[in-house]
N, C-alpha and C positions, 0 to 999 in steps of 0.2 A: 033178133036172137034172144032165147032164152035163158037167164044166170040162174042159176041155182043157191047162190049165196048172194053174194052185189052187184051191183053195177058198176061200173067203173065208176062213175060221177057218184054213187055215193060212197067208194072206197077211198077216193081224193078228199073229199068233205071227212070223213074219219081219221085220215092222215095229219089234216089241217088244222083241226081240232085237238088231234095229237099235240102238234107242234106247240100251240099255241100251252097249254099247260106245261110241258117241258121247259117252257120259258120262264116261266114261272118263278119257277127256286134258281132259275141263273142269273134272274134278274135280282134276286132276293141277295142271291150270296155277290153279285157284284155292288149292289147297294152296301152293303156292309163293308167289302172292303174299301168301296170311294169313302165311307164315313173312317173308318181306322186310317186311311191314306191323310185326308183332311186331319184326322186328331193329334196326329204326326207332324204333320206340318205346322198346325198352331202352337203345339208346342215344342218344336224347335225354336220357333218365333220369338215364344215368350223367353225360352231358355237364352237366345238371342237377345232377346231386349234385355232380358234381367243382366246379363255379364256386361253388356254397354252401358247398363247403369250404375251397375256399380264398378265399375273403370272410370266413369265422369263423373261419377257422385263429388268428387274431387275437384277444386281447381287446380291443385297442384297435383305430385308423385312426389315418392321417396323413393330415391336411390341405395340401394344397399351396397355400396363397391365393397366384395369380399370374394373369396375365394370361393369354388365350390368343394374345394375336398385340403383337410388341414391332418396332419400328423399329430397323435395323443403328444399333450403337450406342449406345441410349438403356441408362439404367440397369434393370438387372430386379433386383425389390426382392423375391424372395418370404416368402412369412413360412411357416413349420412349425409347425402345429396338432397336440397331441397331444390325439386326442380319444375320450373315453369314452363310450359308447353301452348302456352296462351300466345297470342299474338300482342299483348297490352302488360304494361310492368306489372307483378305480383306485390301487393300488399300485405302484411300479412303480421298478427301480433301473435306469438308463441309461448303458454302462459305454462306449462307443463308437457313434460316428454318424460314418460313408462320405459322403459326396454326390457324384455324378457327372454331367455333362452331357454328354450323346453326340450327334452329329448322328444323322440317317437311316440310314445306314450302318454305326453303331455305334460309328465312331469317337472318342475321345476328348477330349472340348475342353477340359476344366476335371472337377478332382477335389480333393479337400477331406475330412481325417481329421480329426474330433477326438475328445477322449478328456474326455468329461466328468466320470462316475461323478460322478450326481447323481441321488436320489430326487427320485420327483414322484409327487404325491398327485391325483389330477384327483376331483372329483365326480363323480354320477352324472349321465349328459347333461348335460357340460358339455364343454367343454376348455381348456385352459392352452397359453400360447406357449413352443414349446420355443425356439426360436431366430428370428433374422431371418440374410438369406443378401444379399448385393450382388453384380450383375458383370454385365458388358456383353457383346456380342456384335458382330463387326463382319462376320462373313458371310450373308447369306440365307440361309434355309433351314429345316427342320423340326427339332426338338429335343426331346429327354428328360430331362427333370430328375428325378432319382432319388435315394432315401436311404433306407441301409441301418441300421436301428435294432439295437442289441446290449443285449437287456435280460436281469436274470437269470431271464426264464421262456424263453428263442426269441432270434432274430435273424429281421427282418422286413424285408420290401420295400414299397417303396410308390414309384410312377411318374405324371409329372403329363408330358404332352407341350404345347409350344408351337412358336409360328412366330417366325422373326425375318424383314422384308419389309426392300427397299432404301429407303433415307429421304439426305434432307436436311437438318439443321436448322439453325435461326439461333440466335443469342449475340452476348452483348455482351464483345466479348474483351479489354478495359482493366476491365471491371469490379470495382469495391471494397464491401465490405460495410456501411461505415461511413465517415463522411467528419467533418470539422469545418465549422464555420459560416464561411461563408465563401469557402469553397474551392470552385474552379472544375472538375470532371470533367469529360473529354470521352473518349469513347466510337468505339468501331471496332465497327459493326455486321458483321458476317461470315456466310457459311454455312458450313457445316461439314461435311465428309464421312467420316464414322466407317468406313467401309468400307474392303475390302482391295482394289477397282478405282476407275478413275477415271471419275465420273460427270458427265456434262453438265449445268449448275446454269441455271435459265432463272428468275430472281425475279422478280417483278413491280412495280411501283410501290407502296410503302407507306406504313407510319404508325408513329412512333414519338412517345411520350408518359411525360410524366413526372407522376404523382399522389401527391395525398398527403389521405390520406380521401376524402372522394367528389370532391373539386374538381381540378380540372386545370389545372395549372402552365405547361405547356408541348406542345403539338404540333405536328410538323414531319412534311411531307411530303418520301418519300424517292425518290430516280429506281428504275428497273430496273437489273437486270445479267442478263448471258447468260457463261458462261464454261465450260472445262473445270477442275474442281476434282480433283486431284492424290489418290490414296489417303491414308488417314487425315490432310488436311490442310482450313485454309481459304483460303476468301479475301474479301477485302474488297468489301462490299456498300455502305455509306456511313459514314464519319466527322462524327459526330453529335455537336455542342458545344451544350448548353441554352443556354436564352435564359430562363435563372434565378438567381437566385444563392440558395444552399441556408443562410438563415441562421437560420431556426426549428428546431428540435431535433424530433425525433419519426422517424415511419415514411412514408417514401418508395418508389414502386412506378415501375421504368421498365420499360418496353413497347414491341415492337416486333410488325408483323404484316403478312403480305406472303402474296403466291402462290408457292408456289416449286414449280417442274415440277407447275403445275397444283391443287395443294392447299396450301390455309390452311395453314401454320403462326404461330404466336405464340411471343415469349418473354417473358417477365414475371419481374423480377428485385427482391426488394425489398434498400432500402439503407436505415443508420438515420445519423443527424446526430447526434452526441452534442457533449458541451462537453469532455469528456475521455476518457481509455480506462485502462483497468486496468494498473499496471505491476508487481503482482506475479502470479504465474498460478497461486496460491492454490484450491484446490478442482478442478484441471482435472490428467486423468491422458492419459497416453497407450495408446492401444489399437491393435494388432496384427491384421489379419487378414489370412494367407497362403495361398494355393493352388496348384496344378500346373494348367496350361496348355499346351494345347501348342505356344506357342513357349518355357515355362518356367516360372518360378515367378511369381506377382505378386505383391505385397505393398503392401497400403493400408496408411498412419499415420494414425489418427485423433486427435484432441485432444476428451476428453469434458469438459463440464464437470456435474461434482455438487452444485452448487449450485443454487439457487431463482431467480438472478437474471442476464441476461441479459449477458456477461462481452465485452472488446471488449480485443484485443491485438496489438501490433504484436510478430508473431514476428520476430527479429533473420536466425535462421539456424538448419533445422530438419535435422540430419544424421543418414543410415539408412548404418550399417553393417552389412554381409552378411557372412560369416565363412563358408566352406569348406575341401574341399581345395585348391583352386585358390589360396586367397589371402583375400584382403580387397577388398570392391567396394565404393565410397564415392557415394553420391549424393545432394545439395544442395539447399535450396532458401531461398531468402534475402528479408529484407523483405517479409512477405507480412502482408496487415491479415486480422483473425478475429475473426470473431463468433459466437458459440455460443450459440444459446436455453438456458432452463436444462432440466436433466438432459435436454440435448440433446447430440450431435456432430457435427464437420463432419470432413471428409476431407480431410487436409492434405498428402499426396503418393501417387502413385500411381508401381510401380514395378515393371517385368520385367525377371527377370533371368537370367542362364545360367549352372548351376553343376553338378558331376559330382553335389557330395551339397553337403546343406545342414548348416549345422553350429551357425547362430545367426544373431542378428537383433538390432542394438541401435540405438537411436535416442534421439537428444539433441536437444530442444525449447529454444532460448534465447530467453526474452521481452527486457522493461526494467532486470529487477532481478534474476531468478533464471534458472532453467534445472530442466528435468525430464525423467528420463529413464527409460528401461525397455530391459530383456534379457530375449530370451527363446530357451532351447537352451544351449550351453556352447560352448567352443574363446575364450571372450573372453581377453585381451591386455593 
């Protein structure tokens, strides 16, 4: 038979030859994508390795026990966990610790150096408390708390983020921690606004109550308030006078609780009744903790007491001397009742301050019968 165009056998051989080109770029474009699949995978890998190495670049971890979300104002307590995750005890000498707290931005709010140089031995799977850290917060917003460990093997990081949200809170602003038998307290129930704007306070109608074990002394219903309450200040919610007279000795709990801008808050404050109070301040030291801020430096006075049993003093007049180039900054605080659990502390003045450089730090505690003091830094007079 005659074709006039091809033959079958040579239109197969044209088809074949087709194919074979058409292969060509499929081949080309699945080569490409095996190479991007592969580049992919290498660098998951790597991404991989690099975060396992720097997770064990460490032989230890820091623990940040804190909250994740804090109310403007309220205390944040964290506590720093040094913890061993080795199978073999941790050794370990600690010659400096950083802490920093940055907002969002990176900015600066609070920093804090100290210089331990102190061995610590942790178990295997265990850990030991390296330190506790205190300080408030009075803007919203998102936060970093971070500490820089200096040990003689490394210098290590470790970052724990939180919230601070806008809050309200209530207090009893006459409140004593101890009273005598007999003696009548009355009370300014307040809210408070620890914040650096002025918020609109709306509380609602409440209940304030005074207990002492499981039985209830006294409860008193309290009106609402609605007001504009002024940056970092209060104002008065109800003036509250029991309808008890406190002449049993023992542990008393007063309490108040209300709606404020829509949610519960409570305060609950205990107070003890004793027959007398301690008039020498025998076993109880004074302790220091200072930081950079940035409105400044802050500085708490604390009163520890090292004894077993629960100590009760009426401070006369507790004076914090600052020492700079600038001069000498003097601030006061007088007549104040204190009760300290044993090998417990309470915080007996808080204090910012504004100085070029710091130079020293001294504070005189005067009870009934003695007085105690502590320096710390040089330039004293």
């Amino acid at each position: 038979m005659k074709y006039y165009s091809r033959s079958p056998e040579e239109w197969r051989k044209i088809d074949e030859e087709k194919k074979k080109h058409d292969r060509v770029p499929q081949l080309r474009r699945r080569s490409w994508i095996y190479f991007f699949v592969n580049v992919l995978l290498v660098g998951a890998v790597m991404i991989m390795l690099g975060i396992f190495k720097m997770k064990s670049a460490a032989p230890f971890s820091i623990y940040i026990k804190m909250e994740d979300e804090y109310m403007a104002g309220d205390e944040i307590s964290p506590q720093i966990r040094l913890v061993n995750s080795k199978g073999k005890e941790l050794k370990l000498l600690i010659s400096d610790v950083r802490i920093e707290v940055t907002d969002r931005v990176g900015s600066l709010v609070r920093t804090q150096e100290l210089h331990p140089d102190i061995s610590v031995s942790v178990p295997p799977y265990d850990y030991v408390l390296l330190m506790e850290d205190s300080f408030s917060i009075a803007n919203p917003g998102e936060y970093e708390y971070s500490i820089v460990v200096d040990t003689n093997i490394g210098k290590y990081r470790f970052v724990r983020s939180f919230s601070v949200k806008y809050s309200l809170s209530l207090t009893f602003s006459d409140y004593q921690p101890f009273y005598f038998p007999g003696e009548s307290p009355e009370y300014d129930i307040v809210v408070v606004n620890n914040t650096s704007e002025s918020v609109n306070a709306v509380v609602s109608p409440g209940e304030v109550q005074i207990t002492k074990g499981k039985e209830v002394l006294d409860r008193t219903g309290t009106p609402g308030f609605e007001g504009i309450v002024p940056p970092k200040s209060a104002r008065l919610v109800f003036h509250y006078r029991p309808a008890v007279n406190f002449l049993e000795r023992g542990l008393y709990i007063i309490s108040f609780k209300a709606m404020v801008n829509a949610k519960m808050r409570k305060v609950a404050l205990p107070f003890m009744v004793i027959s007398k109070r301690d008039l020498s301040m025998k076993d109880v030291k004074i302790l220091f903790d200072y930081y950079k801020v940035s409105e400044g430096i802050e500085t708490k006075l604390f009163l520890v007491n090292t004894s077993k049993k629960d100590r009760f003093f009426d401070v006369k007049s507790a004076i914090l001397v600052v020492y700079s180039s600038d001069g000498e900054k003097i601030y006061s605080v007088k007549n104040v009742r204190v009760w300290i659990p044993p090998n417990g502390k309470i915080e007996l003045m808080r204090k910012v301050f504004y100085v070029s450089d710091l130079k020293g730090i001294r504070a005189i505690v005067e009870g009934d019968k003695n007085a105690i003091t502590k320096e710390i830094g040089g330039g004293w007079k």
